[in-house]
FIKOLZA-1660 file (N, C-alpha, C; in steps of 0.1 Angstrom, whole numbers, plus 5000, padded with zeros to 4 digits):
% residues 157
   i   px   py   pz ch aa at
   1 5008 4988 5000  A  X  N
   1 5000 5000 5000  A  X CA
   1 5009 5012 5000  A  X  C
   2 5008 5018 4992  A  X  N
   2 5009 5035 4992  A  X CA
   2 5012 5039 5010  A  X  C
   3 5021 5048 5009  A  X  N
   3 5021 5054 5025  A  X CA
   3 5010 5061 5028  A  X  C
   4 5006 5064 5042  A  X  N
   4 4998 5077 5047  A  X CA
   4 5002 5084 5038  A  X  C
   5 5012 5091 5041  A  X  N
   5 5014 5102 5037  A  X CA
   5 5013 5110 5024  A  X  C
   6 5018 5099 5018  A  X  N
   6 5013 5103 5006  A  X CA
   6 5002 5097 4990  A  X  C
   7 4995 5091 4998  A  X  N
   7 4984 5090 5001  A  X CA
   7 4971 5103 5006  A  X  C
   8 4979 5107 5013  A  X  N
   8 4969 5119 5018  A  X CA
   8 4974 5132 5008  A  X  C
   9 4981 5130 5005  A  X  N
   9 4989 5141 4996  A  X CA
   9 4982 5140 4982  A  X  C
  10 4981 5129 4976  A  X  N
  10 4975 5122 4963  A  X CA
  10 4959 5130 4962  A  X  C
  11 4951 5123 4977  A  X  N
  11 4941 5126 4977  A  X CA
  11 4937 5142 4983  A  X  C
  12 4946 5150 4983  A  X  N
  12 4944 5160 4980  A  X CA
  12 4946 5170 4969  A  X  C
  13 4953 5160 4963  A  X  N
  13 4955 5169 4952  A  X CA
  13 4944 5168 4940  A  X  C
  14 4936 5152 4943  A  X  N
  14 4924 5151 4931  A  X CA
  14 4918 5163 4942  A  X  C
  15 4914 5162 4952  A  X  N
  15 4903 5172 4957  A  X CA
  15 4908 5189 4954  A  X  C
  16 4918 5192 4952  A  X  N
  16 4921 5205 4950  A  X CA
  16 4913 5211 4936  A  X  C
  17 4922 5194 4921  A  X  N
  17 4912 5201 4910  A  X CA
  17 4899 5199 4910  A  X  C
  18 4892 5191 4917  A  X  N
  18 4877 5194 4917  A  X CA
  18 4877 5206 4920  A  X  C
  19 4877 5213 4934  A  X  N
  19 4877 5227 4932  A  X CA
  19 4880 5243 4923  A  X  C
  20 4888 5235 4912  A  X  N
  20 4894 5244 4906  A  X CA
  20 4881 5243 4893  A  X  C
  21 4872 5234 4892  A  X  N
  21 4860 5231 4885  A  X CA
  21 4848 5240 4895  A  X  C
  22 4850 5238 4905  A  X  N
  22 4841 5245 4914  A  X CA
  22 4839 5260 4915  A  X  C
  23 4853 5266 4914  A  X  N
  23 4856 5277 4915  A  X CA
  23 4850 5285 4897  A  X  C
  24 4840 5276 4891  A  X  N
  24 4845 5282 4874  A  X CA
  24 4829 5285 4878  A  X  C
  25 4822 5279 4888  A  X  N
  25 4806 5277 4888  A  X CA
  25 4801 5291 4893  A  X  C
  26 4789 5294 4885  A  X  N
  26 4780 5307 4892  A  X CA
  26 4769 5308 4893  A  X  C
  27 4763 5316 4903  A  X  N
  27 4753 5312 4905  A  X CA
  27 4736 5309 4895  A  X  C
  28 4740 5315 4885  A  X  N
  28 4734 5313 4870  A  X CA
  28 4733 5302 4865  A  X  C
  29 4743 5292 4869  A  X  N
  29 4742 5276 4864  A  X CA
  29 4741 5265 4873  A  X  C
  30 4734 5269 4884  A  X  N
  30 4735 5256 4898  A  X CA
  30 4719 5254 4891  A  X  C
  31 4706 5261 4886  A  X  N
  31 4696 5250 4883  A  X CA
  31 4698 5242 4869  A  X  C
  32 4710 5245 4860  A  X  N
  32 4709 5235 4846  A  X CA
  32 4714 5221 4850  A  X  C
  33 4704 5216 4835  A  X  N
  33 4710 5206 4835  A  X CA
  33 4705 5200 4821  A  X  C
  34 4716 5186 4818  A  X  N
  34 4717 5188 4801  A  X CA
  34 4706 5180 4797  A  X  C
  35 4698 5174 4803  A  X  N
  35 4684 5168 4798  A  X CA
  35 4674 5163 4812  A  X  C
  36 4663 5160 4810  A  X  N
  36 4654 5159 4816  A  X CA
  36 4659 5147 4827  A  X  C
  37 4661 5151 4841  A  X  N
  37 4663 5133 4843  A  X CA
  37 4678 5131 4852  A  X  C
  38 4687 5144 4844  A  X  N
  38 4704 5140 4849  A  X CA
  38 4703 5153 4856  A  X  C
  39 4715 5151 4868  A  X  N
  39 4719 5158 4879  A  X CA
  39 4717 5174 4877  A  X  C
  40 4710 5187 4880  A  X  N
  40 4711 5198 4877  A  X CA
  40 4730 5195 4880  A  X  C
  41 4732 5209 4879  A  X  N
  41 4749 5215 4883  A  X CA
  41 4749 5213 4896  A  X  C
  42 4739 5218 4908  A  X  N
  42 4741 5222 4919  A  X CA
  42 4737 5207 4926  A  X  C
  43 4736 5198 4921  A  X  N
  43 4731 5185 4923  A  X CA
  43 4740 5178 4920  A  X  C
  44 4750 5178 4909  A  X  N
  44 4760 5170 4907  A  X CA
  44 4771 5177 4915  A  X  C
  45 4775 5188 4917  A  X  N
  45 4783 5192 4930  A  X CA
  45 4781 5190 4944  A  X  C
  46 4768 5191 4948  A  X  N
  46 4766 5184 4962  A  X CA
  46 4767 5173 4959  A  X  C
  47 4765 5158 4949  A  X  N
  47 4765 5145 4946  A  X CA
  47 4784 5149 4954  A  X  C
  48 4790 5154 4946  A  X  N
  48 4806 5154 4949  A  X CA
  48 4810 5151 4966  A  X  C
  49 4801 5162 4971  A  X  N
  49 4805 5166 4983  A  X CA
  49 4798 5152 4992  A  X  C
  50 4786 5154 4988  A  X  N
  50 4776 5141 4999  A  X CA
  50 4789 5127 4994  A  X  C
  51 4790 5124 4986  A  X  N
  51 4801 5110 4983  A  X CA
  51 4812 5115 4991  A  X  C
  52 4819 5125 4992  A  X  N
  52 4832 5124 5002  A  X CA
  52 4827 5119 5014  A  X  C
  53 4815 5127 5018  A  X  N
  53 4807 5120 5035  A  X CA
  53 4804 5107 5035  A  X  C
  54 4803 5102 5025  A  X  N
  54 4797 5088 5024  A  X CA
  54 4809 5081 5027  A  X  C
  55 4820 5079 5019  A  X  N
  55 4831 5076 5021  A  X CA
  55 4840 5076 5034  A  X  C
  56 4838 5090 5036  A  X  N
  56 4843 5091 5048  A  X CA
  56 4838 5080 5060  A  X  C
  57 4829 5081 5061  A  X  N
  57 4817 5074 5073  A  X CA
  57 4822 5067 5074  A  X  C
  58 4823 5056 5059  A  X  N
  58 4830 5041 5060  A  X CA
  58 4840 5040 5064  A  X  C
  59 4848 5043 5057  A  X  N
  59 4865 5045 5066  A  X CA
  59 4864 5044 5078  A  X  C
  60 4854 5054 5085  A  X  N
  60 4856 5060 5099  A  X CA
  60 4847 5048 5109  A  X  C
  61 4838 5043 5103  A  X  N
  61 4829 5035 5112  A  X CA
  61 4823 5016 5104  A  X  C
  62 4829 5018 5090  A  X  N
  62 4828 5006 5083  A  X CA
  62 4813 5008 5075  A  X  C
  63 4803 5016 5079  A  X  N
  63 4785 5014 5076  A  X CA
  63 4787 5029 5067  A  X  C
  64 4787 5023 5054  A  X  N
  64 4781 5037 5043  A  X CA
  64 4770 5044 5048  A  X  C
  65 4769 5055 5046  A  X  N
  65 4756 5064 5047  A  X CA
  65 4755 5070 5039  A  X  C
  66 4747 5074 5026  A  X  N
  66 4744 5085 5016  A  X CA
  66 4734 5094 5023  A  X  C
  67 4741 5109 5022  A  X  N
  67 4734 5120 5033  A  X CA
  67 4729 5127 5017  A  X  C
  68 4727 5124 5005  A  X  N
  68 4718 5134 5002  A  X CA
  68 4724 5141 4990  A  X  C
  69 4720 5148 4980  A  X  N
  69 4724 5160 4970  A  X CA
  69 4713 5171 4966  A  X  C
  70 4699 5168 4976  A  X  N
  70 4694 5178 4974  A  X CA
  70 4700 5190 4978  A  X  C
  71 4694 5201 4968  A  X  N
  71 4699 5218 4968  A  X CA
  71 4689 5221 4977  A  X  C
  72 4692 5230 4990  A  X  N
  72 4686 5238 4997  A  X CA
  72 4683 5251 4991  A  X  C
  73 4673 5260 4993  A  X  N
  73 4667 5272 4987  A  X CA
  73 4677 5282 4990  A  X  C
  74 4681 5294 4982  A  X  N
  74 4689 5299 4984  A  X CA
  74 4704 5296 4979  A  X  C
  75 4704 5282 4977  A  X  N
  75 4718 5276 4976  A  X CA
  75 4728 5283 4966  A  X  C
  76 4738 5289 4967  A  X  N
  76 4746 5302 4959  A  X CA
  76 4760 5292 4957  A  X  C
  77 4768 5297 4943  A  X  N
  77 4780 5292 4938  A  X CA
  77 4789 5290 4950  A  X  C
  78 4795 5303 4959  A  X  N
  78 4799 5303 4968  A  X CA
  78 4800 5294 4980  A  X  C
  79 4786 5293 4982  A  X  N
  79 4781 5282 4995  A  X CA
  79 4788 5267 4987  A  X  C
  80 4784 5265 4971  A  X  N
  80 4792 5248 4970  A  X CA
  80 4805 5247 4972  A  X  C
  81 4814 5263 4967  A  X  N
  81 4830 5265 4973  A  X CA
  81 4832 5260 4985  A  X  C
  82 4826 5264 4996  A  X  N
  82 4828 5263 5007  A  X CA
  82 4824 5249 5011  A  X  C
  83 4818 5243 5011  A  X  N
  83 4814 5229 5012  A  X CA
  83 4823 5221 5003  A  X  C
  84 4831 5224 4996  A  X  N
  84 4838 5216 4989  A  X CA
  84 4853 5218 4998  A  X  C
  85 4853 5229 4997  A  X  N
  85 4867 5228 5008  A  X CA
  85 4865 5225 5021  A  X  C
  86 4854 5224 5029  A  X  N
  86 4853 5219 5041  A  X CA
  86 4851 5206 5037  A  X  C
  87 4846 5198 5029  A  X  N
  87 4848 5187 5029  A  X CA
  87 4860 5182 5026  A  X  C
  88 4868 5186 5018  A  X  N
  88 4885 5184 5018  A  X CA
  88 4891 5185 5028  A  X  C
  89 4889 5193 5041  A  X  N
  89 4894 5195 5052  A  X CA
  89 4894 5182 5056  A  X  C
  90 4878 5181 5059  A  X  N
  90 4878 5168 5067  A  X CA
  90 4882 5156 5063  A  X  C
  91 4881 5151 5051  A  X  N
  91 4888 5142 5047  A  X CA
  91 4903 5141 5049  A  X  C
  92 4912 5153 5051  A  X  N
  92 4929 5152 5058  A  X CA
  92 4926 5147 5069  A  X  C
  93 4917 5150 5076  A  X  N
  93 4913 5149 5089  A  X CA
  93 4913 5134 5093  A  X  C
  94 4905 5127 5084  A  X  N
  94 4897 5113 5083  A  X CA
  94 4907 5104 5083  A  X  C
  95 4915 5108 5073  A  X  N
  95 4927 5095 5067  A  X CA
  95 4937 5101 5073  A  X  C
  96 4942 5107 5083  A  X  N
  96 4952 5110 5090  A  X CA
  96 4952 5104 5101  A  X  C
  97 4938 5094 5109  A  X  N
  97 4936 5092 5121  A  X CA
  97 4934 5079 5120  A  X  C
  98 4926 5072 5106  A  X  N
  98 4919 5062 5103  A  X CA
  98 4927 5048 5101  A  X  C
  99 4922 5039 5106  A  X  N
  99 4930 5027 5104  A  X CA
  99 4929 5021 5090  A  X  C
 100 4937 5023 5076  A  X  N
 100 4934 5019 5068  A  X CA
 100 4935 5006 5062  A  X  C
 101 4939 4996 5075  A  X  N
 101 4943 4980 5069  A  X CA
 101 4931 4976 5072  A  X  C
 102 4922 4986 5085  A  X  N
 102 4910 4978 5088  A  X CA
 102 4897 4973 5073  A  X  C
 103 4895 4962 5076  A  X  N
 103 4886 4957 5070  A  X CA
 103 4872 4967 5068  A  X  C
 104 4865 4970 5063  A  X  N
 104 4852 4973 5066  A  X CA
 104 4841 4968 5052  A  X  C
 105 4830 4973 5053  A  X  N
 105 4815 4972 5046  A  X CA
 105 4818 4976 5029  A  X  C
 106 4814 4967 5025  A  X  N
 106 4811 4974 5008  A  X CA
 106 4799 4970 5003  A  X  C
 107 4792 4981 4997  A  X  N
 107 4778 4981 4992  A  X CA
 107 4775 4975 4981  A  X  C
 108 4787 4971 4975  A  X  N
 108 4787 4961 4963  A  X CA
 108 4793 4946 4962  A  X  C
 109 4794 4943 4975  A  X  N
 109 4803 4930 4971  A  X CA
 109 4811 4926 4988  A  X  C
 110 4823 4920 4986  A  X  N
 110 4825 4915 4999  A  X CA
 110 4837 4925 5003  A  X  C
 111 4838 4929 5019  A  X  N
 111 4844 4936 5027  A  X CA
 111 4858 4940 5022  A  X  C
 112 4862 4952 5022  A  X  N
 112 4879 4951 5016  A  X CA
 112 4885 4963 5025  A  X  C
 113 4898 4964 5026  A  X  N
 113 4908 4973 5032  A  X CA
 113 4903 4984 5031  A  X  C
 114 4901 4995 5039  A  X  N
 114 4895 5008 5044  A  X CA
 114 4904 5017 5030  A  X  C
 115 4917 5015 5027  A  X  N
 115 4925 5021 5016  A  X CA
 115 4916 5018 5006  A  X  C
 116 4912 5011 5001  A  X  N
 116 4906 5008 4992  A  X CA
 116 4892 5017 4987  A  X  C
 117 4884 5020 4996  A  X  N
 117 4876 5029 4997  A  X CA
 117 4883 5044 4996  A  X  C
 118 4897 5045 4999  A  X  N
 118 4900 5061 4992  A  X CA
 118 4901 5057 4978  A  X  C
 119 4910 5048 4974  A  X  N
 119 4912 5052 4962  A  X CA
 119 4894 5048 4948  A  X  C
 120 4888 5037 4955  A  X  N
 120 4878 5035 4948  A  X CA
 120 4866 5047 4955  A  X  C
 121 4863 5045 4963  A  X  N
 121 4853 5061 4966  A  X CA
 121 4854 5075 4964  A  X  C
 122 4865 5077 4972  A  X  N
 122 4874 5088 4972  A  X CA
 122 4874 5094 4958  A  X  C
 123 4885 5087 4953  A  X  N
 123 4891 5090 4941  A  X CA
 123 4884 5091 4926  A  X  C
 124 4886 5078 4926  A  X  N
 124 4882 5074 4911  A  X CA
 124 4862 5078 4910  A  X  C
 125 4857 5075 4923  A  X  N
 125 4839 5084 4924  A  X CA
 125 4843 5100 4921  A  X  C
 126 4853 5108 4926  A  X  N
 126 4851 5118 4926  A  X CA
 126 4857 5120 4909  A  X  C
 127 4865 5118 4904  A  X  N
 127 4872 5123 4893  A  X CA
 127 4861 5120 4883  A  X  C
 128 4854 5109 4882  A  X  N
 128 4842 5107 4874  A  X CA
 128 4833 5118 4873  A  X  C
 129 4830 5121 4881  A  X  N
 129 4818 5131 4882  A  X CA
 129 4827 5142 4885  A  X  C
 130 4837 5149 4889  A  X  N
 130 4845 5164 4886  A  X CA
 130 4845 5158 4868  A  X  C
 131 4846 5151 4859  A  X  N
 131 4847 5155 4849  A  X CA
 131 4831 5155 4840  A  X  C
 132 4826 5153 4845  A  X  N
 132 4806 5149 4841  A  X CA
 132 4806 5169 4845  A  X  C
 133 4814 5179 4858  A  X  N
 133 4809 5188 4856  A  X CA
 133 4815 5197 4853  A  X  C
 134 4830 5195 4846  A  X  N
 134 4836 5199 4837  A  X CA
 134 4832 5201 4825  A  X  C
 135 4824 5189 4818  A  X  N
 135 4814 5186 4809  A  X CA
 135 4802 5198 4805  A  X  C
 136 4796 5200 4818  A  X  N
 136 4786 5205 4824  A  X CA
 136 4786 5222 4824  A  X  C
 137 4804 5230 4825  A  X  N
 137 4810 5240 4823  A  X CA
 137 4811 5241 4810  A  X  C
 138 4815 5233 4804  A  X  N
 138 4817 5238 4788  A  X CA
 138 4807 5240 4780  A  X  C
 139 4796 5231 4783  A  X  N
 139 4785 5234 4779  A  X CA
 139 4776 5248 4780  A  X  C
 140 4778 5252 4791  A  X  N
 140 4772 5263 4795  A  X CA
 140 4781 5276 4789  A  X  C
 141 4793 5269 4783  A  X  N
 141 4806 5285 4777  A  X CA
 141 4811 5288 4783  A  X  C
 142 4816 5278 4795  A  X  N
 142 4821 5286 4806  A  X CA
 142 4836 5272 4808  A  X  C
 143 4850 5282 4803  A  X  N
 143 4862 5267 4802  A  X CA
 143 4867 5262 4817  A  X  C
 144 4862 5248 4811  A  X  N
 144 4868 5245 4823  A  X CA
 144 4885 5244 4826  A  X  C
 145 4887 5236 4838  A  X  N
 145 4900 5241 4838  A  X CA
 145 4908 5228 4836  A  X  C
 146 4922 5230 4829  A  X  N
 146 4926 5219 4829  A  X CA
 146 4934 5211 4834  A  X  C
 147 4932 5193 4832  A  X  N
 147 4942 5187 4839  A  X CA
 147 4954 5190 4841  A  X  C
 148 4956 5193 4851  A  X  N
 148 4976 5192 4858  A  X CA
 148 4982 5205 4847  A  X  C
 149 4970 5216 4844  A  X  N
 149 4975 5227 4838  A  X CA
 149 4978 5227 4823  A  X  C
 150 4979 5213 4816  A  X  N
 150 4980 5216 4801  A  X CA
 150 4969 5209 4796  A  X  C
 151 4963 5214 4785  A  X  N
 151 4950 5208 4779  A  X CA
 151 4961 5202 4764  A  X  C
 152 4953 5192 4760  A  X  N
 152 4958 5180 4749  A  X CA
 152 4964 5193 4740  A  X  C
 153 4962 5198 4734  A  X  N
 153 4963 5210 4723  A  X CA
 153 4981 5213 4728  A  X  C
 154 4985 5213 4741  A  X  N
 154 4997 5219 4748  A  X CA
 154 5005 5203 4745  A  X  C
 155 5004 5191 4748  A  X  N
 155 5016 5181 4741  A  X CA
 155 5019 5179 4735  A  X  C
 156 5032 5175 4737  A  X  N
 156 5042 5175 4729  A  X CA
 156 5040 5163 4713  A  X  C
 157 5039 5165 4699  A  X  N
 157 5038 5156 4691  A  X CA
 157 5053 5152 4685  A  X  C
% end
């Protein structure tokens, strides 16, 4: 396994560029969405944030909980900023204390290493959907940002 440490390092760095997708959002585009049926904006950004809590839980107590992506009234671009970084917080928080050889619960199948739930929950859940609202940005005309700073157009042929 990967160390803590860098491990925690990894997993902050996917959660930084989600935010840097977060940071493109305004409050003009938290009710779209691209067809009848799929996540508004402000629904697939809380989806982001409620999955870190879900994740988290497990790690921390073994029993998933999904707390939710409904949009509260009022809900403004700013307010998903801040819930996205406070959920980053806490997640340093989580995997800095958490026992990750322990065993725990999976909703799909049989029990595996608490690490495993960063990089399968954590990670690869989050980068799926930061790029669904990346998707989501461009659509609306609004660029998103790109991976690790160069977009395909910038490599080398």
């Amino acid at each position: 396994m990967i160390g803590r440490d860098d491990l925690i390092k990894y997993v902050v760095n996917v959660q930084a560029r989600t935010y840097e997708a977060f940071e493109r959002l305004r409050d003009e585009h938290l009710e779209w969405r691209p067809a009848p049926g799929e996540f508004s904006v402000a629904e697939l950004a809380l989806h982001i944030v409620a999955a870190r809590r879900m994740n988290l839980l497990a790690i921390e107590t073994g029993a998933p909980r999904y707390p939710g992506h409904e949009p509260t009234p009022g809900l403004t671009a700013d307010r998903l900023r801040e819930l996205c970084l406070r959920s980053g917080k806490k997640t340093v928080a989580v995997l800095a204390r958490a026992d990750l050889e322990r065993t725990i619960g999976n909703l799909a199948g049989d029990p595996f290493p608490a690490w495993k739930r960063v990089l399968g929950g954590l990670v690869e859940h989050e980068v799926h959907h930061r790029s669904q609202l990346c998707s989501y940005l461009a659509a609306l005309g609004t660029e998103p940002p790109a991976l690790f700073g160069l977009r395909v157009e910038a490599l080398p042929r």
